[in-house]
LOFI-576910 format. One record per residue: residue number from 1; residue in one letter; x, z, y of N, C-alpha, C in turn. Coordinates in steps of 0.02 Angstrom, whole numbers, plus 50000, padded with zeros to 5 digits. Example, Ala and Ser with C-alpha at 12.3 -4.5 7.8 and 13.67 -1.06 7.14 Angstrom:
// LOFI-576910
(1; "A"; (50660; 50390; 49716); (50615; 50390; 49775); (50660; 50390; 49835)),
(2; "S"; (50642; 50354; 49888); (50684; 50357; 49947); (50645; 50394; 50002)),
// end
This chain:
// LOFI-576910
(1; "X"; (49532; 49627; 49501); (49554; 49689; 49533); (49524; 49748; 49493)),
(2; "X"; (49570; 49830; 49506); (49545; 49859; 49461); (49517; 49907; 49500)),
(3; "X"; (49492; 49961; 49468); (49458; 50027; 49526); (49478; 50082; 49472)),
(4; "X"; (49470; 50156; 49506); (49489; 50211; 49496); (49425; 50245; 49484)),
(5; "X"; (49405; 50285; 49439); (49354; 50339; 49421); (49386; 50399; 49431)),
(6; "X"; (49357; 50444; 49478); (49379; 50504; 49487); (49314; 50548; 49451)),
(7; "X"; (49350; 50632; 49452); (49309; 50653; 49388); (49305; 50732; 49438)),
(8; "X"; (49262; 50754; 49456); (49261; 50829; 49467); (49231; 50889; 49414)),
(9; "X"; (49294; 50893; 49367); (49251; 50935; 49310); (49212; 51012; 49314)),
(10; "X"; (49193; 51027; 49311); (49188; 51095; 49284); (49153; 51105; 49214)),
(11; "X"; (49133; 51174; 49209); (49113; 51209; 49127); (49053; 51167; 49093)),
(12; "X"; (49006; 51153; 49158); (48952; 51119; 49145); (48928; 51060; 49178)),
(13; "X"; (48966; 51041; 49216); (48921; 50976; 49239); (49012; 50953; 49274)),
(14; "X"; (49010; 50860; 49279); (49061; 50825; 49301); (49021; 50799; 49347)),
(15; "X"; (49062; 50782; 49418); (49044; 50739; 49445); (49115; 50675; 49461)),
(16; "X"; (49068; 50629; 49471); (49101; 50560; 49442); (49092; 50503; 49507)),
(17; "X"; (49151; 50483; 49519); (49155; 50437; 49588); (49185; 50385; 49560)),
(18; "X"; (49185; 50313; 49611); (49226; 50260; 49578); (49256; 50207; 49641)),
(19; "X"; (49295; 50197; 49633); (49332; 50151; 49714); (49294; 50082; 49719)),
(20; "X"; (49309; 50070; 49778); (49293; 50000; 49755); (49341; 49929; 49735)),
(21; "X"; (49349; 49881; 49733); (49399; 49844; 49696); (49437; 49857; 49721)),
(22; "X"; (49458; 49837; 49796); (49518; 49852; 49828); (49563; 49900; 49837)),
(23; "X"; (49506; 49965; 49804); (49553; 50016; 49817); (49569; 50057; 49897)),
(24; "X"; (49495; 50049; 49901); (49515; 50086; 49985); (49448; 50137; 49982)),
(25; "X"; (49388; 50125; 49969); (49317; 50150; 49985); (49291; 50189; 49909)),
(26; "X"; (49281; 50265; 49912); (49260; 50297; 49860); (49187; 50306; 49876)),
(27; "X"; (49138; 50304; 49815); (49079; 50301; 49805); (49046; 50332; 49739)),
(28; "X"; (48982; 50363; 49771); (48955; 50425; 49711); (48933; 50388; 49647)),
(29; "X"; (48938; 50408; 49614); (48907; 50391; 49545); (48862; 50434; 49513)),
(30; "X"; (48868; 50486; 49487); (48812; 50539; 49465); (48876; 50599; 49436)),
(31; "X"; (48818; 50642; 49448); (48851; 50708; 49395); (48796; 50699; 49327)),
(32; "X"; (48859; 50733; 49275); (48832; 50728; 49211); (48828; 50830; 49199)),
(33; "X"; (48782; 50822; 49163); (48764; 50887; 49139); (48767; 50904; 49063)),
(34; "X"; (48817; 50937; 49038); (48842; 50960; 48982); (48824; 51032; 48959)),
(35; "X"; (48831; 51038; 48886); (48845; 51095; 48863); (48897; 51116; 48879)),
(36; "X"; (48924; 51192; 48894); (48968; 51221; 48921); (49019; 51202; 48868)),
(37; "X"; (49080; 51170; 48934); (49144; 51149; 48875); (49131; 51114; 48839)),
(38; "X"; (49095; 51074; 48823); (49062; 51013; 48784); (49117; 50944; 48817)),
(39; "X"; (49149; 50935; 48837); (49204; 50896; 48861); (49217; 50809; 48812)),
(40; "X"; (49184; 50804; 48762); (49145; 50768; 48736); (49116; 50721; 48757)),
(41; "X"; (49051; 50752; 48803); (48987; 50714; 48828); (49051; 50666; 48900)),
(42; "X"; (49105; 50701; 48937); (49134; 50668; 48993); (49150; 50626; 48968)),
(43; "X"; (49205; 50626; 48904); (49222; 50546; 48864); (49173; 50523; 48841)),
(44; "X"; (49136; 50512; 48837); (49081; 50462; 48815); (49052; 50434; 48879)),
(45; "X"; (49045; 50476; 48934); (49019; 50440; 48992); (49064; 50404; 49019)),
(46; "X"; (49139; 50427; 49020); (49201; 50389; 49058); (49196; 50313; 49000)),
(47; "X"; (49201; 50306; 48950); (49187; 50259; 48898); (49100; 50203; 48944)),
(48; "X"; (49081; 50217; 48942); (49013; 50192; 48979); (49053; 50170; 49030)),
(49; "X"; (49070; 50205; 49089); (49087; 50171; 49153); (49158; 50127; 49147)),
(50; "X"; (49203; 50126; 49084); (49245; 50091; 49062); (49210; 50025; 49056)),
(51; "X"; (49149; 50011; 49036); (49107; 49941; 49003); (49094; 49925; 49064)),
(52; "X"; (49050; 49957; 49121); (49015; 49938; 49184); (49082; 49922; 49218)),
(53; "X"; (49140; 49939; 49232); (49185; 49931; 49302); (49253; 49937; 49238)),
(54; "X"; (49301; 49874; 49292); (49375; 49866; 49260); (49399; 49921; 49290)),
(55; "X"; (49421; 49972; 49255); (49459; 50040; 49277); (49510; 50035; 49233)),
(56; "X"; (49565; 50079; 49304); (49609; 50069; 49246); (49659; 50136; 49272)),
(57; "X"; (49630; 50166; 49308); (49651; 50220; 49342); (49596; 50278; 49332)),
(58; "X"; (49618; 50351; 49305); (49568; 50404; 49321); (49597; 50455; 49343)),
(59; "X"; (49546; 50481; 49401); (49569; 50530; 49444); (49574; 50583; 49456)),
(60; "X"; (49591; 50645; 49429); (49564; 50709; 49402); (49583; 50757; 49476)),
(61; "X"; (49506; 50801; 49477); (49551; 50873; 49543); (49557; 50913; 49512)),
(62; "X"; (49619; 50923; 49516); (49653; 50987; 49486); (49639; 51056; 49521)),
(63; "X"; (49586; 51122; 49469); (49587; 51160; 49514); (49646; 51199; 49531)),
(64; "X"; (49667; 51222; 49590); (49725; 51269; 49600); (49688; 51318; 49665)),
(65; "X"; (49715; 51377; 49673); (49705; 51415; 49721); (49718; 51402; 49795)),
(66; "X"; (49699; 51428; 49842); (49735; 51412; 49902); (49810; 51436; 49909)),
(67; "X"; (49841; 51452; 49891); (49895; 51454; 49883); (49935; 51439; 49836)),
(68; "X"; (49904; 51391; 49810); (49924; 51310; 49767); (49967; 51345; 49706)),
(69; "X"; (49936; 51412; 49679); (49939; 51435; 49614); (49891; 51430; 49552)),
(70; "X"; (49906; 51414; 49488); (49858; 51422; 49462); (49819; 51458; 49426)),
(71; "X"; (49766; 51439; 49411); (49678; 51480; 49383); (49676; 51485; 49305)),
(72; "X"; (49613; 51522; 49303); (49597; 51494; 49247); (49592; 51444; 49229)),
(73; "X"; (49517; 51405; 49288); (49513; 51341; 49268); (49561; 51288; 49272)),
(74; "X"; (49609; 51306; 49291); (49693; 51257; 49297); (49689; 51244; 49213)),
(75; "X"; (49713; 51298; 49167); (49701; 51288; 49117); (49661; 51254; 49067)),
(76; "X"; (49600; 51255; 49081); (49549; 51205; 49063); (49557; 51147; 49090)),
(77; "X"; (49569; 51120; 49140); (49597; 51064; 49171); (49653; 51046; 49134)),
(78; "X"; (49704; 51076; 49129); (49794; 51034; 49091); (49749; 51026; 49009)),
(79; "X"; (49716; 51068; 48986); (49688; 51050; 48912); (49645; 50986; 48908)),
(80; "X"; (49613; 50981; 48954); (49558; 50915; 48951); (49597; 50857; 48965)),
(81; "X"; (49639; 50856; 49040); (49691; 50813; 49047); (49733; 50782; 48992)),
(82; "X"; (49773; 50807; 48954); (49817; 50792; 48898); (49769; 50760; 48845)),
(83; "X"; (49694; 50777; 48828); (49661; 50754; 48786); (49664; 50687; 48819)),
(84; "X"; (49611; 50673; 48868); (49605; 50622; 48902); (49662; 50561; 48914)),
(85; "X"; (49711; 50598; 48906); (49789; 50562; 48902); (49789; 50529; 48820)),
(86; "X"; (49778; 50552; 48798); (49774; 50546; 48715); (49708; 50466; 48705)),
(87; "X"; (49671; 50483; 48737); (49614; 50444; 48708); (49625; 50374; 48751)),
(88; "X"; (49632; 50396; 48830); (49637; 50339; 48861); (49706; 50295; 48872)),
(89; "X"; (49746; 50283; 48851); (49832; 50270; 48829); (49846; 50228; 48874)),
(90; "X"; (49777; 50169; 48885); (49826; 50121; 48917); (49800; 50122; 48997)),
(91; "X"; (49772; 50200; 49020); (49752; 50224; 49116); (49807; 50258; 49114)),
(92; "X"; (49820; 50247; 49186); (49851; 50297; 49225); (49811; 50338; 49242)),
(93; "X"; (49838; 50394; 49233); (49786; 50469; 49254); (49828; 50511; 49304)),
(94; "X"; (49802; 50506; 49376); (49823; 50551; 49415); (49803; 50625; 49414)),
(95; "X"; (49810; 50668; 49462); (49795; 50751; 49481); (49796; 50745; 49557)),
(96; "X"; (49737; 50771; 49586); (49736; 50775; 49653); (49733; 50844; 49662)),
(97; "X"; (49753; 50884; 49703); (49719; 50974; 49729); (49650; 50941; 49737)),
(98; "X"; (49620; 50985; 49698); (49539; 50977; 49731); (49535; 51076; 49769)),
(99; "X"; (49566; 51089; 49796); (49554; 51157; 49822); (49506; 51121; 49888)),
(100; "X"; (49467; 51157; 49918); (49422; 51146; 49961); (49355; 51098; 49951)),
(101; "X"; (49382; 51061; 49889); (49337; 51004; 49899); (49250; 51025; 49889)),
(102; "X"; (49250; 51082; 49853); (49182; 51100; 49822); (49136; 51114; 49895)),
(103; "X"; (49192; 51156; 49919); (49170; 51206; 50003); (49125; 51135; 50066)),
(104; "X"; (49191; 51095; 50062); (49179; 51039; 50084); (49114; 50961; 50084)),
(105; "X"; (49117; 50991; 50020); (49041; 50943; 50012); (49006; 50964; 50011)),
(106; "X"; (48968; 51055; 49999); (48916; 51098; 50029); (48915; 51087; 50080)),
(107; "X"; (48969; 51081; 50144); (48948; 51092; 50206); (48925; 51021; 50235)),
(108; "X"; (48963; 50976; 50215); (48938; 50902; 50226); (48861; 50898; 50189)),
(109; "X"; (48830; 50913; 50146); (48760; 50903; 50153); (48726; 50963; 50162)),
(110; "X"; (48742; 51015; 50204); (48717; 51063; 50212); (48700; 51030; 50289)),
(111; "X"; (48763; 50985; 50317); (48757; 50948; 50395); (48688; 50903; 50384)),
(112; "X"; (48692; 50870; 50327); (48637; 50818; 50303); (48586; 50866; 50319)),
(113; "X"; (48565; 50900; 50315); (48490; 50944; 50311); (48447; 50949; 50242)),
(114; "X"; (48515; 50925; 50182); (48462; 50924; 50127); (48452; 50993; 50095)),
(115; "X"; (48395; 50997; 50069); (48364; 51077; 50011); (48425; 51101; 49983)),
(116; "X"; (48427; 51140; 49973); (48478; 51194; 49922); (48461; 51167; 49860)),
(117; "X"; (48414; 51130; 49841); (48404; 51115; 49779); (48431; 51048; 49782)),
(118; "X"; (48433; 51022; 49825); (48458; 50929; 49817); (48537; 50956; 49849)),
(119; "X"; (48552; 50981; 49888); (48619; 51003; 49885); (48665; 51025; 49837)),
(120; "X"; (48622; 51064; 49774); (48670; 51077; 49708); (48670; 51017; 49672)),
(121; "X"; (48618; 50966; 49672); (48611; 50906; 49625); (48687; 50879; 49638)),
(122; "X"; (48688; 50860; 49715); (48741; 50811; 49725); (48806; 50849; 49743)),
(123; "X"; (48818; 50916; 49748); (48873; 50937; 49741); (48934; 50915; 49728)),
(124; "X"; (48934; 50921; 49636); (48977; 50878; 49601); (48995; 50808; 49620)),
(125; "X"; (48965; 50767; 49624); (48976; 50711; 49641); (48990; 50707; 49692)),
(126; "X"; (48970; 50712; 49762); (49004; 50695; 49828); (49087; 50735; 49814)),
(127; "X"; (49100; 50792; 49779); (49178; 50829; 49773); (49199; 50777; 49731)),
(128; "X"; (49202; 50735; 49676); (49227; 50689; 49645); (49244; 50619; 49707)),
(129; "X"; (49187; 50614; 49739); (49195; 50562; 49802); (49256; 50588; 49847)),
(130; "X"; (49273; 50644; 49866); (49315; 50667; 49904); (49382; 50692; 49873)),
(131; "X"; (49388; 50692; 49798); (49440; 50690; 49783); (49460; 50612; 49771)),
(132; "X"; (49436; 50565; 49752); (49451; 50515; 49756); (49471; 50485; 49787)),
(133; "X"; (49425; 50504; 49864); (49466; 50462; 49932); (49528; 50498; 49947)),
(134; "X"; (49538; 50561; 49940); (49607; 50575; 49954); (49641; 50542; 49910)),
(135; "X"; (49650; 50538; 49854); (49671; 50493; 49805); (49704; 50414; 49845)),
(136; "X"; (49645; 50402; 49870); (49650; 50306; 49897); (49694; 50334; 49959)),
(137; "X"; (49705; 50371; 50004); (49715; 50378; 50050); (49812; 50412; 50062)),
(138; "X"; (49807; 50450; 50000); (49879; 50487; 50009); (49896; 50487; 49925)),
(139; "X"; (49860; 50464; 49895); (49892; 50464; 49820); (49891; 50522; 49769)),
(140; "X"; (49922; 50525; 49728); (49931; 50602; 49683); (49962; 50591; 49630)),
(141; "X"; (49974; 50649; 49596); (50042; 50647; 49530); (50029; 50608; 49467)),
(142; "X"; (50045; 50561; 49466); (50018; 50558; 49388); (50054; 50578; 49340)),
(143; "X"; (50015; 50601; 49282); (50020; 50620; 49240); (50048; 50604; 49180)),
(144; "X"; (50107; 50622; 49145); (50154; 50602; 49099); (50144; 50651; 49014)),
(145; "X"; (50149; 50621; 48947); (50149; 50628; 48904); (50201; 50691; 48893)),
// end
C-alpha cells in the first residue's frame, strides 16, 4: 500500500505530513527550515521520505485568498509545483486550498496550552497535517503537465 506526503510550503520553512497506508489517518512529520526560497533543501527532504515510506502521492496547499483568488504566494506555489512535477514524474501531485489552515493550527495548539515558542515550532507541520486530511477526506485537483 502506498501513502501521500503532504507539504505546507512557505519562503522559509515546509511543513511535512504523511498518511498512513490505508489512506485514511494524516500524521506530523517535521518542518524543515530553509534558506529563503531555497526550494532545493524541500526536494532533497521529499527524496529522504521517498526512501523511509512507499509514496506515491504528494500533497501540496495551495495558497489562495478567502475568496479563492490568487496571491503572490499562489505564484510561488504554481512555480515550485511544475518543478516538483518535473522531478517527481512517476507521483501524482494534488492541490488542496490551504486557506485557513495556518489560522487553524494556531488555534488548535493555542487550545493545547502550548508556549508561543513551541506553537511556531509546530505550526507548519500540524497545517501540512490538516491539509492532508482534507486531502484523505474530500480529495483535490491533481495536477497536469
Amino acid at each position: 500500500m502506498m501513502r501521500a506526503l503532504a507539504l505546507d510550503l512557505g519562503t522559509k520553512t515546509c511543513g511535512f505530513a504523511i498518511s498512513d497506508e490505508g489512506m485514511i489517518i494524516a500524521s506530523a512529520l517535521e518542518t524543515l527550515h530553509f534558506e529563503e526560497n531555497d526550494f532545493n533543501a524541500i526536494i532533497e527532504q521529499i527524496k529522504i521520505y521517498q526512501k523511509t515510506y512507499k509514496i506515491d502521492k504528494l500533497v501540496l496547499g495551495k495558497p489562495l485568498r478567502s475568496n479563492n483568488t490568487s496571491s503572490e504566494r499562489t505564484v510561488l506555489f504554481e512555480s515550485f509545483a511544475h518543478k516538483l512535477k518535473g522531478i517527481f514524474k512517476d507521483y501524482k501531485i494534488y492541490q488542496v486550498n490551504e486557506y485557513g489552515t495556518t489560522i487553524a493550527a494556531t488555534n488548535i495548539l493555542k487550545e493545547a496550552k502550548l508556549s508561543i515558542k513551541k506553537r511556531k515550532a509546530h505550526k507548519d507541520t500540524l497545517s501540512a497535517v490538516l491539509i492532508l486530511q482534507e486531502f484523505l477526506n474530500y480529495g483535490g485537483v491533481e495536477l497536469h503537465d
